[in-house]
C-alpha positions in Angstrom: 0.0 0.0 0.0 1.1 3.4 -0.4 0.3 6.4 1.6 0.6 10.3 -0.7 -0.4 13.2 1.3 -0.2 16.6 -0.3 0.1 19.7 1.1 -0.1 23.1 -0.6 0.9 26.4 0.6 0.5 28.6 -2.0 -0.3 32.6 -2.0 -2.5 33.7 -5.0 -3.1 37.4 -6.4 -6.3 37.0 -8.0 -6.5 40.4 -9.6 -3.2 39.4 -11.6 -3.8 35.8 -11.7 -0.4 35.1 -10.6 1.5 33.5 -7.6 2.6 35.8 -5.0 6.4 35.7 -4.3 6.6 38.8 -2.4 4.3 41.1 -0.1 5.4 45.0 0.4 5.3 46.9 3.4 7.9 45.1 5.4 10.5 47.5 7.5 13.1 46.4 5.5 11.6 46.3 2.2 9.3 43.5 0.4 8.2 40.2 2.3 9.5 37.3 0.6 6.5 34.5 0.5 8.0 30.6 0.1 4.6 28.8 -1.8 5.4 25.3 -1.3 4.1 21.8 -1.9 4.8 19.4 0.8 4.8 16.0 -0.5 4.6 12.7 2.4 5.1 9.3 0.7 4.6 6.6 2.9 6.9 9.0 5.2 9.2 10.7 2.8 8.6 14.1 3.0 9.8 16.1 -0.1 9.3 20.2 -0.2 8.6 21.4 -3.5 9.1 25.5 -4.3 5.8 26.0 -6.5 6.4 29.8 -7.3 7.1 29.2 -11.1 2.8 27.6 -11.0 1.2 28.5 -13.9 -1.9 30.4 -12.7 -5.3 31.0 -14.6 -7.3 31.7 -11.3 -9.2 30.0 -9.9 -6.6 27.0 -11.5 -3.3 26.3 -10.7 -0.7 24.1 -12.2 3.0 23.5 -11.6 4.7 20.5 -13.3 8.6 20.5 -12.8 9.3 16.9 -14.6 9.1 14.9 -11.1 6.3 16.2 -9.1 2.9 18.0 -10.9 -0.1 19.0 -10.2 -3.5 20.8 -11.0 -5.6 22.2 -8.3 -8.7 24.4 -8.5 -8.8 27.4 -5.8 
């Protein structure tokens, strides 16, 4: 049997349909945001950096050659 848990943790602009890498307003300039996908196979966890997702709000795909995936928001 195998166990695949997914987590996503992904910030969305949905007036520019795009992911958010960054937020403004910090004291020392922009806010870096790390969107990631957490990936648990049977108890190997792999993070994925998901900023390059291709966003058509409200869908979301990424797809870096080992890990993909298409998620409605």
């Amino acid at each position: 049997m195998v166990s695949v848990i997914v987590f996503f943790d992904i910030l969305i602009d949905r007036d520019n349909y795009a992911v958010v890498t960054s937020l403004t307003g910090g004291e020392n300039g922009p806010i870096p945001v790390e969107n990631r996908m957490t990936i648990n196979i049977n108890d190997e966890i792999t993070e994925v950096n998901v900023d390059s997702a291709t966003v058509n709000y409200p869908n979301v795909r990424f797809d870096n050659g080992q890990y993909s995936f298409n998620i409605s928001l």
